[in-house]
NUSELO-216818 format. One record per residue (C-alpha): residue number from 1; residue in three letters; chain; x negated, y negated, z. Coordinates in steps of 0.5 Angstrom, whole numbers, plus 500, padded with zeros to 3 digits. Example, Ala and Ser with C-alpha at 12.3 -4.5 7.8 and 13.67 -1.06 7.14 Angstrom:
2
+-----+-----+----+-----+-----+-----+
|   i |  aa | ch |  c1 |  c2 |  c3 |
+-----+-----+----+-----+-----+-----+
|   1 | Ala |  A | 475 | 509 | 516 |
|   2 | Ser |  A | 473 | 502 | 514 |
+-----+-----+----+-----+-----+-----+
! end
This chain:
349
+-----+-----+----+-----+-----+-----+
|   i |  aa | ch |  c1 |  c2 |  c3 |
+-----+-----+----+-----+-----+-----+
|   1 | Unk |  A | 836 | 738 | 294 |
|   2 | Unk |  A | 835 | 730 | 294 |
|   3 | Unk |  A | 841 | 726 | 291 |
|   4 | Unk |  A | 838 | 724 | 284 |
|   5 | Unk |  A | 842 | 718 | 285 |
|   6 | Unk |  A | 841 | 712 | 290 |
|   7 | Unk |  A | 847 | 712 | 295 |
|   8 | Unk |  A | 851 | 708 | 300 |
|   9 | Unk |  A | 849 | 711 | 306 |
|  10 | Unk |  A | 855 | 709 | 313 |
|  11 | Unk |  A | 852 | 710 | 319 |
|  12 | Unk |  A | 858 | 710 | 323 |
|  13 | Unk |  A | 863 | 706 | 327 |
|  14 | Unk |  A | 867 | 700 | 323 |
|  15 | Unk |  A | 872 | 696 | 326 |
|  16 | Unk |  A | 878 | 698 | 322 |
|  17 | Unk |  A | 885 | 699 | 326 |
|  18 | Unk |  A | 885 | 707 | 325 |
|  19 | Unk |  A | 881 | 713 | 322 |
|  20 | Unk |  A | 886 | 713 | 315 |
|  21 | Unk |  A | 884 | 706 | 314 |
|  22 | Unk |  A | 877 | 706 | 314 |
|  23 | Unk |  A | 878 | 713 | 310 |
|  24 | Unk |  A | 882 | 708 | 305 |
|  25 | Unk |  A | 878 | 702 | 305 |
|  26 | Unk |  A | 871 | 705 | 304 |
|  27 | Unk |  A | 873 | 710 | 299 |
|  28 | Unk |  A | 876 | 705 | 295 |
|  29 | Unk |  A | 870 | 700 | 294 |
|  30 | Unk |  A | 864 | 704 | 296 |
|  31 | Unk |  A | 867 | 711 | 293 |
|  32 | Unk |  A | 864 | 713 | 287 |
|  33 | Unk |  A | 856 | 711 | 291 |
|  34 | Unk |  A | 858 | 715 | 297 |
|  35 | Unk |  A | 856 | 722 | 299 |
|  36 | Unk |  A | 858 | 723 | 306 |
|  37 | Unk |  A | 865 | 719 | 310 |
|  38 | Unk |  A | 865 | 718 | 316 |
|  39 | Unk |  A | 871 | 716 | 321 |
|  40 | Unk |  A | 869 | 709 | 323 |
|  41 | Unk |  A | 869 | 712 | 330 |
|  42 | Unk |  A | 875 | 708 | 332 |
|  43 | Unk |  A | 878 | 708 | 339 |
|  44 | Unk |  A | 874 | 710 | 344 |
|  45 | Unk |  A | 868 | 711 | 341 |
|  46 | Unk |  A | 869 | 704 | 337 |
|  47 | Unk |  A | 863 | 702 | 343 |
|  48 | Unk |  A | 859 | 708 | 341 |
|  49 | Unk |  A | 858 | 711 | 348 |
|  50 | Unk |  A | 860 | 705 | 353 |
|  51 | Unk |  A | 866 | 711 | 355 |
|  52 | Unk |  A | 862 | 715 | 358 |
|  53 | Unk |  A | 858 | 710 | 364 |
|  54 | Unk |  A | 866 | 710 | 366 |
|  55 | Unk |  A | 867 | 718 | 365 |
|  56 | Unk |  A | 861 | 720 | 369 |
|  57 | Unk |  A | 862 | 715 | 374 |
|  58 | Unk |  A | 868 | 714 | 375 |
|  59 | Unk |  A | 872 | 720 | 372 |
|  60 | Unk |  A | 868 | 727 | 372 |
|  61 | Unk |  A | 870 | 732 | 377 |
|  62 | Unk |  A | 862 | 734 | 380 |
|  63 | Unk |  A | 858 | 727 | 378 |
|  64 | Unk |  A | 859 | 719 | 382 |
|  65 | Unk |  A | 855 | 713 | 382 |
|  66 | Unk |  A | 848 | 714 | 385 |
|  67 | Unk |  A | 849 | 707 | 390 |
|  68 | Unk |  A | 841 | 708 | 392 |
|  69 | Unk |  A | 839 | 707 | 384 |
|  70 | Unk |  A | 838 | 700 | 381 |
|  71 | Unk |  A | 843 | 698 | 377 |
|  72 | Unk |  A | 840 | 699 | 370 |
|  73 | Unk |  A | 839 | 691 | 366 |
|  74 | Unk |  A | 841 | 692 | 360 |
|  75 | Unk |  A | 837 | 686 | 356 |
|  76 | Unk |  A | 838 | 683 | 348 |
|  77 | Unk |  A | 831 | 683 | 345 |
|  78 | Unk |  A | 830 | 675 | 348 |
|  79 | Unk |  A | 832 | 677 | 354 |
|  80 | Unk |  A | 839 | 676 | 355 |
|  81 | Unk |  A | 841 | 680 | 360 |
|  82 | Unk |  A | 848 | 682 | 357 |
|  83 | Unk |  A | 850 | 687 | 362 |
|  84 | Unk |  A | 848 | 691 | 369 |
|  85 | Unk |  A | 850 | 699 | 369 |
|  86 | Unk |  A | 852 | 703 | 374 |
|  87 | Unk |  A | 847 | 710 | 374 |
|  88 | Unk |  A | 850 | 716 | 376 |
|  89 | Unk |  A | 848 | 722 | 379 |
|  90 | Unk |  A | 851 | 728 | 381 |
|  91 | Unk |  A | 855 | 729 | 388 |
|  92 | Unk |  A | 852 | 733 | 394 |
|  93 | Unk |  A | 853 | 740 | 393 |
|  94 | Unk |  A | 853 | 741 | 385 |
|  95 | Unk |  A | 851 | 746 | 382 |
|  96 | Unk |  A | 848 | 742 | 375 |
|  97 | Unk |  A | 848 | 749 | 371 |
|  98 | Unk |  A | 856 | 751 | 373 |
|  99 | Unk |  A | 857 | 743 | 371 |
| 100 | Unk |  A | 862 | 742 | 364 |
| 101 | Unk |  A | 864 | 737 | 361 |
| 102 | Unk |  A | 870 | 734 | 356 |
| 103 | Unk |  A | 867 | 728 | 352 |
| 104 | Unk |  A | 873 | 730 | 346 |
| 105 | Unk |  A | 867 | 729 | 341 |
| 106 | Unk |  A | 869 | 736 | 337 |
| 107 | Unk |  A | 877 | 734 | 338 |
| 108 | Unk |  A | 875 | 727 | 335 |
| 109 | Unk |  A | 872 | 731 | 329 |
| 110 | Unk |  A | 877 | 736 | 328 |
| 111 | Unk |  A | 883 | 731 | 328 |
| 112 | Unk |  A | 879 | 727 | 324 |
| 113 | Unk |  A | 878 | 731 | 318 |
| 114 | Unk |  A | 884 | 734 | 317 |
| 115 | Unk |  A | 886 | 726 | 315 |
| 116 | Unk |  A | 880 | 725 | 311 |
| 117 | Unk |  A | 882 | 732 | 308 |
| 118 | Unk |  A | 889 | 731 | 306 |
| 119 | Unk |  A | 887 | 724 | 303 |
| 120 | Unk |  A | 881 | 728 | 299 |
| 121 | Unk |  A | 887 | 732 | 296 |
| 122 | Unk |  A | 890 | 727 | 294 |
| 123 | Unk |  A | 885 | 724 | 291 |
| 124 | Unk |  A | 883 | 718 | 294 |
| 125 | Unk |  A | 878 | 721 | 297 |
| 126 | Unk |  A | 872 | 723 | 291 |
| 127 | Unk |  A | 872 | 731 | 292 |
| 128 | Unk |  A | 865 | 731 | 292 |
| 129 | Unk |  A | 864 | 727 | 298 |
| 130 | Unk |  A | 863 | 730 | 306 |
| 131 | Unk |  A | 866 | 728 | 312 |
| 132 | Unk |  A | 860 | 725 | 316 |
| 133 | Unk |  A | 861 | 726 | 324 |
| 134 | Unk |  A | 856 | 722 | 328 |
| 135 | Unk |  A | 854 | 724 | 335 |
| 136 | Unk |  A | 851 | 721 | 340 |
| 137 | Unk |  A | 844 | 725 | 342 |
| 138 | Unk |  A | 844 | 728 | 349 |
| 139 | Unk |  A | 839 | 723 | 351 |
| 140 | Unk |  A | 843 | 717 | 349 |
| 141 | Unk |  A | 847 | 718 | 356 |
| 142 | Unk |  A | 842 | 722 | 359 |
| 143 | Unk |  A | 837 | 714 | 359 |
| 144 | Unk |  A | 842 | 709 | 359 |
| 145 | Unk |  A | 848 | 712 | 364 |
| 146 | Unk |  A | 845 | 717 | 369 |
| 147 | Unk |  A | 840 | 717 | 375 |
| 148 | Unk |  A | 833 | 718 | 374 |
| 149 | Unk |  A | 833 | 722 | 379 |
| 150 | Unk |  A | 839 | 726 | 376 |
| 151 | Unk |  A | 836 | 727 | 369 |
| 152 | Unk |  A | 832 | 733 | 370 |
| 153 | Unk |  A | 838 | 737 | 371 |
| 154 | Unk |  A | 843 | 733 | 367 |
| 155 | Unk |  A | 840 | 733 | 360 |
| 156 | Unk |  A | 840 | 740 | 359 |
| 157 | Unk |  A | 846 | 741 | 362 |
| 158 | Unk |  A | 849 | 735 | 357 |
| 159 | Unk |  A | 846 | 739 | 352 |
| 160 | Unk |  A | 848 | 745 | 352 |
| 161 | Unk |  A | 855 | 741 | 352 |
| 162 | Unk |  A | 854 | 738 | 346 |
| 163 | Unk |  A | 851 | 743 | 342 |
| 164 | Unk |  A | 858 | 747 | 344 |
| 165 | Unk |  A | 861 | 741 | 341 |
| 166 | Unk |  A | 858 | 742 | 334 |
| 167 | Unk |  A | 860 | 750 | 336 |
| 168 | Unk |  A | 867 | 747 | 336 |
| 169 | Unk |  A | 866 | 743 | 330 |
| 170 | Unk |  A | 862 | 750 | 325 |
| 171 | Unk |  A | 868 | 754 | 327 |
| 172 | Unk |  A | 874 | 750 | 326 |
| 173 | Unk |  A | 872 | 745 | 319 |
| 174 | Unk |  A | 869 | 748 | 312 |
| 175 | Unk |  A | 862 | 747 | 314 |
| 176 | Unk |  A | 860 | 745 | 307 |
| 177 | Unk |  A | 864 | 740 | 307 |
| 178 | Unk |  A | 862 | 736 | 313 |
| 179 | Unk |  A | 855 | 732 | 315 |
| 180 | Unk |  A | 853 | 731 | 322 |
| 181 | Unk |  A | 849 | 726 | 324 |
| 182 | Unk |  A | 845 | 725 | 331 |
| 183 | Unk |  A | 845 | 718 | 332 |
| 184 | Unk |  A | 838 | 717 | 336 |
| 185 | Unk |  A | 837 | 710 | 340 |
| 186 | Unk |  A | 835 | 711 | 347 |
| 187 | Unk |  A | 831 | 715 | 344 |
| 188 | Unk |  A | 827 | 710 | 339 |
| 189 | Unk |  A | 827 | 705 | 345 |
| 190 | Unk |  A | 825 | 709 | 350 |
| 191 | Unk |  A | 819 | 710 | 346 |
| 192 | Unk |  A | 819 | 702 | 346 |
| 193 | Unk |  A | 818 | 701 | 353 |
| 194 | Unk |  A | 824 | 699 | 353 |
| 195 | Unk |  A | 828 | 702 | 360 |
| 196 | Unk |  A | 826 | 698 | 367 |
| 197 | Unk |  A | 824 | 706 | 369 |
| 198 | Unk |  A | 819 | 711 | 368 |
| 199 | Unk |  A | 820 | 718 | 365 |
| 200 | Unk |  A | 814 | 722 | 364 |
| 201 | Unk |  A | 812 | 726 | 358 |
| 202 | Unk |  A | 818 | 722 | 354 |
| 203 | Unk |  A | 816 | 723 | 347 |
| 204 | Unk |  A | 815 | 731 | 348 |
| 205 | Unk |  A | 823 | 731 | 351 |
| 206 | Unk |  A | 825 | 727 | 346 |
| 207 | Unk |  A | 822 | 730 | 340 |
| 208 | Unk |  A | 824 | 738 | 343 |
| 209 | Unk |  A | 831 | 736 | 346 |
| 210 | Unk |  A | 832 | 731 | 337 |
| 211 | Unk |  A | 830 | 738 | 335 |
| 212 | Unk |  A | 834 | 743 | 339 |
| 213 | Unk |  A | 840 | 739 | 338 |
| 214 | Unk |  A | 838 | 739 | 329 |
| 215 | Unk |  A | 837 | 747 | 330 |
| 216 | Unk |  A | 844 | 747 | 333 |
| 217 | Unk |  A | 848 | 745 | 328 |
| 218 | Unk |  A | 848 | 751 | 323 |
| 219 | Unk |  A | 846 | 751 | 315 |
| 220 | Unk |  A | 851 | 750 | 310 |
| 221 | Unk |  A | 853 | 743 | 315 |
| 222 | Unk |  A | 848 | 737 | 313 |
| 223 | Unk |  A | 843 | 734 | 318 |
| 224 | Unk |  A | 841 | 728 | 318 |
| 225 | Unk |  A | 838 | 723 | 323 |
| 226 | Unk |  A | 840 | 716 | 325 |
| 227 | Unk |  A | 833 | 712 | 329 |
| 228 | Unk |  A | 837 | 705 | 332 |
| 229 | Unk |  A | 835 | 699 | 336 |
| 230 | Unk |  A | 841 | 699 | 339 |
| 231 | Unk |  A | 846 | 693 | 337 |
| 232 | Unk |  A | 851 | 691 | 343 |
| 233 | Unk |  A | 853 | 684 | 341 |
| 234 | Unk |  A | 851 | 686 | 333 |
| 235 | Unk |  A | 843 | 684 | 334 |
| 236 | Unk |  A | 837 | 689 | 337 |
| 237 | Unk |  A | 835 | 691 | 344 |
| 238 | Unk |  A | 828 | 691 | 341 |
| 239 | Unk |  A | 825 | 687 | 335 |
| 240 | Unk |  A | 820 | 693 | 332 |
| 241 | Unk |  A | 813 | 690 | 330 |
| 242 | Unk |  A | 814 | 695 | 325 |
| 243 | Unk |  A | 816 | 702 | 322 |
| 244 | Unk |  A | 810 | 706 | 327 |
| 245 | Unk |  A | 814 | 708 | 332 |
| 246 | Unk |  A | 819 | 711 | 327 |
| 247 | Unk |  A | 815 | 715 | 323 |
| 248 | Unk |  A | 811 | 717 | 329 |
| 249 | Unk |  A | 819 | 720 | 331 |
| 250 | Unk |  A | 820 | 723 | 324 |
| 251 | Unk |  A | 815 | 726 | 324 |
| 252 | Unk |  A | 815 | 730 | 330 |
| 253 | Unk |  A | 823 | 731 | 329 |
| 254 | Unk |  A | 821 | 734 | 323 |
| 255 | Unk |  A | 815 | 738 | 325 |
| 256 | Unk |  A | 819 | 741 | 330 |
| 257 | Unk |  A | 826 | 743 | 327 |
| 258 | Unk |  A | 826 | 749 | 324 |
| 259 | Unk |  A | 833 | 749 | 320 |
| 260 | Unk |  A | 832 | 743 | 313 |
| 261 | Unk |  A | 834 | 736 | 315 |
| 262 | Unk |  A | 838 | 732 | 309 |
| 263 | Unk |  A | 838 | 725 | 311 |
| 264 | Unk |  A | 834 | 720 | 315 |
| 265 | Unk |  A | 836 | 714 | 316 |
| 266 | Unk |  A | 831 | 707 | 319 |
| 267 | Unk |  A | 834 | 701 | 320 |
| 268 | Unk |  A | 830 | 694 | 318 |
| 269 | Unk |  A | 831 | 688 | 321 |
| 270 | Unk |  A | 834 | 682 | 317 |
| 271 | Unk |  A | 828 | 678 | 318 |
| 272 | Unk |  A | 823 | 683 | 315 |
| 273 | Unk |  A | 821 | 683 | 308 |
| 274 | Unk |  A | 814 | 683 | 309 |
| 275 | Unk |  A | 808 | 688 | 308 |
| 276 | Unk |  A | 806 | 689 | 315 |
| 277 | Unk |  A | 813 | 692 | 317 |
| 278 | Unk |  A | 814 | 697 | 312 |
| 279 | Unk |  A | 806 | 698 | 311 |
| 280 | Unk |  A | 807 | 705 | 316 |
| 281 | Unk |  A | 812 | 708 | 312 |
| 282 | Unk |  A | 806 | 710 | 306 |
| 283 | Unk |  A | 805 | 715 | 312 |
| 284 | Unk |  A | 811 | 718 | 313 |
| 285 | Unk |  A | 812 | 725 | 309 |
| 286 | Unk |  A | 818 | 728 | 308 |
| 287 | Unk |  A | 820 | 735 | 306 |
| 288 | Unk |  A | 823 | 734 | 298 |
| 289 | Unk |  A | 829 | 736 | 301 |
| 290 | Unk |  A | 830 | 731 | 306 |
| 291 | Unk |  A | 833 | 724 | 303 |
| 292 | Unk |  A | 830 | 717 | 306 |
| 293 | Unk |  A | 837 | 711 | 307 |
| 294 | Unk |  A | 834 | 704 | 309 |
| 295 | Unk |  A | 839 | 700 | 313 |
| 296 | Unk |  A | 837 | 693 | 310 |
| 297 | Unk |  A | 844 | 691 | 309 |
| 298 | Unk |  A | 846 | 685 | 312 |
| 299 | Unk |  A | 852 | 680 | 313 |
| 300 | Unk |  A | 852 | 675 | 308 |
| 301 | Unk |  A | 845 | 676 | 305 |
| 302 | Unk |  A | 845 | 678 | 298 |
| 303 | Unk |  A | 838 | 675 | 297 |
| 304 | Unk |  A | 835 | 678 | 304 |
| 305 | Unk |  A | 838 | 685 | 301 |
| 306 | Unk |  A | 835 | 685 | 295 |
| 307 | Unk |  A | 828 | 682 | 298 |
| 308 | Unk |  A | 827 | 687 | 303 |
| 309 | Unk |  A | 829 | 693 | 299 |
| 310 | Unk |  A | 824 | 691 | 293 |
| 311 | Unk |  A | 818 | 690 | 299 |
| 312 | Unk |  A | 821 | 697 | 301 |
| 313 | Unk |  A | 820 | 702 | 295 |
| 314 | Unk |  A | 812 | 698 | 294 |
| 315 | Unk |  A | 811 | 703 | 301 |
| 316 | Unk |  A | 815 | 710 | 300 |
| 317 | Unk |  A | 821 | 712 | 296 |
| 318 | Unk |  A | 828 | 710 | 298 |
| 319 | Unk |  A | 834 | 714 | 297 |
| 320 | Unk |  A | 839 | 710 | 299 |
| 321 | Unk |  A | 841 | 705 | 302 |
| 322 | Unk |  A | 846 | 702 | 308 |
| 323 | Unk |  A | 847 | 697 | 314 |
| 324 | Unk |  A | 841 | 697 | 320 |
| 325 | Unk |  A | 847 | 700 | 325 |
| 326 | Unk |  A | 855 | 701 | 326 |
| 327 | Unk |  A | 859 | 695 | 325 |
| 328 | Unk |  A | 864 | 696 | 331 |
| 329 | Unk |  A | 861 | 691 | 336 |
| 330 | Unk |  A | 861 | 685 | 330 |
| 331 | Unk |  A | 867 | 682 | 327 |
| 332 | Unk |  A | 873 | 685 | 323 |
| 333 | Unk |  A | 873 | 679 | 318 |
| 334 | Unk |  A | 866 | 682 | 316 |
| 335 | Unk |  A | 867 | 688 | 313 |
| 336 | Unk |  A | 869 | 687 | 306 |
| 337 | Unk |  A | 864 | 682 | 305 |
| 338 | Unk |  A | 860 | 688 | 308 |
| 339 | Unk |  A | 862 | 692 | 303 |
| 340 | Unk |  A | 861 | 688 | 297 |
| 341 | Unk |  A | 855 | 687 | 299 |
| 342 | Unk |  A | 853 | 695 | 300 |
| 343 | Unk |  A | 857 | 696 | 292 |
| 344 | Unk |  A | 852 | 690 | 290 |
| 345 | Unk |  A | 846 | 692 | 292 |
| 346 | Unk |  A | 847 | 699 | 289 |
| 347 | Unk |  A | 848 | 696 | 283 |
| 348 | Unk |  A | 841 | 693 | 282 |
| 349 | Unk |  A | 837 | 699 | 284 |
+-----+-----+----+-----+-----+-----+
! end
């Protein structure tokens, strides 16, 4: 069932120094609000996926970089070109199928929940809490790091991978106390013409391999779905016209997918408090069981929050809210303005 009260919704990374420190921090201010934690995604994953272009390229037994493909361009909304990625493929004589790899998502997971447990037991963390763990989709690495000659067979090998992980993580963690979350990007900006390649039937790729990967995750552990515009220098890749996009997404995901999804999380850019970016929204219709979060908190923007959330529940129901993205690519200095910030709006729901 849906969270009767509003709730404070943390997509994921936060530039914390270590994992008990953003357990500590975020449950100290936003606790009460919260119904899932995550780690922060410190260290390597702090970059979200960057580790894995060095991984695929560099430090993988079976994969090298495709010298004959173009670097990748990848460009902020106003065409800023902040950095050309190397594209990968894998080395002559490979079998993709036999392929394994070692990302340490389920590693990282584990790890991290026996410090969110420890702390829960000591109460402080809220007992009623659940570690959240959140993941890169198959595609986010498929997209942005892997030749497109080499994505036919890289993708379901990958996700193969990264469903053995939620494996990993089902058998190891109590699965009713922990959340996964797929953090979609890629997937929302291929879907916005944003790569410099084509890739025939995306939509249908995308919304089969979105369900697998949900259907993948076994019941009781919660599901939930981050739609992300990407946020490298803590700004987007794509400035949306509107929500379209999204609820075209969501739906699919949810038409698709065979197990209940909890959570659905869309983010809103700090400039849009209008009635056309939000109008679309009148048509997304979710399962009563499934909870929609809006990332309509920005930094230093108690007015805009307020404003943007008011013009939002004039279109659909808002069960939560939270930032549009991770914090990790922002500055530190940010975070506990960020907090008060989140705690403030709650408060005025």
């Amino acid at each position: 069932m849906p969270v009767q009260k509003p709730v404070i919704h943390l997509v994921g990374s936060i530039p914390l120094d270590n994992t008990e420190k953003v357990f500590r921090n975020m449950s100290k201010v936003l606790g009460d609000n919260l119904c899932r934690l995550p780690d922060g995604e410190t260290g390597k994953r702090l970059g979200w996926i960057k580790f894995l272009q060095h991984y695929l390229n560099n430090q993988h037994p079976d994969m090298e970089t495709d010298v004959e493909a173009p670097l990748l361009q990848w460009r902020q909304w106003d065409g800023v070109l902040l950095r050309e990625v190397p594209m990968a493929k894998f080395k002559d004589g490979v079998d993709p199928k036999a392929v394994t790899f070692n990302t340490g998502y389920a590693d990282d997971g584990i790890a991290s929940f026996a410090i969110f447990d420890r702390l829960q037991s000591e109460g402080t963390i809220p007992k009623n809490i659940k570690f959240q763990i959140c993941l890169p989709t198959p595609l986010a690495p498929s997209y942005n790091f892997v030749s497109p000659r080499a994505q036919d067979d890289f993708i379901p090998s990958y996700t193969d991978h990264i469903i053995g992980e939620v494996a990993k993580i089902a058998m190891a963690l109590p699965n009713d106390r922990i959340s996964i979350q797929w953090d979609v990007c890629q997937e929302v900006l291929m879907w916005e013409n944003y790569y410099d390649y084509e890739r025939p039937n995306y939509k249908e790729e995308i919304l089969s391999v979105l369900a697998q990967i949900g259907d993948g995750v076994p019941e009781p552990i919660e599901l939930g779905y981050h739609l992300c515009y990407g946020s490298p220098r803590d700004e987007h890749l794509v400035q949306p016209k509107d929500t379209s996009n999204m609820v075209e997404m969501v739906r699919g995901i949810v038409l698709k997918a065979e197990r209940t999804i909890q959570f659905i999380h869309l983010p809103v850019p700090k400039e849009r408090d209008d009635n056309a970016y939000f109008e679309p929204l009148k048509e997304l219709k979710l399962p009563e069981e499934t909870d929609l979060y809006l990332g309509l908190v920005h930094y230093g923007d108690e007015v805009g929050d307020r404003s943007r959330l008011s013009k939002a529940q004039e279109y659909v129901h808002v069960d939560g809210i939270g930032s549009e993205c991770g914090w990790g690519r922002g500055d530190p200095e940010r975070v506990p303005s960020l907090l008060n910030s989140h705690a403030k709006l709650i408060e005025n729901f």
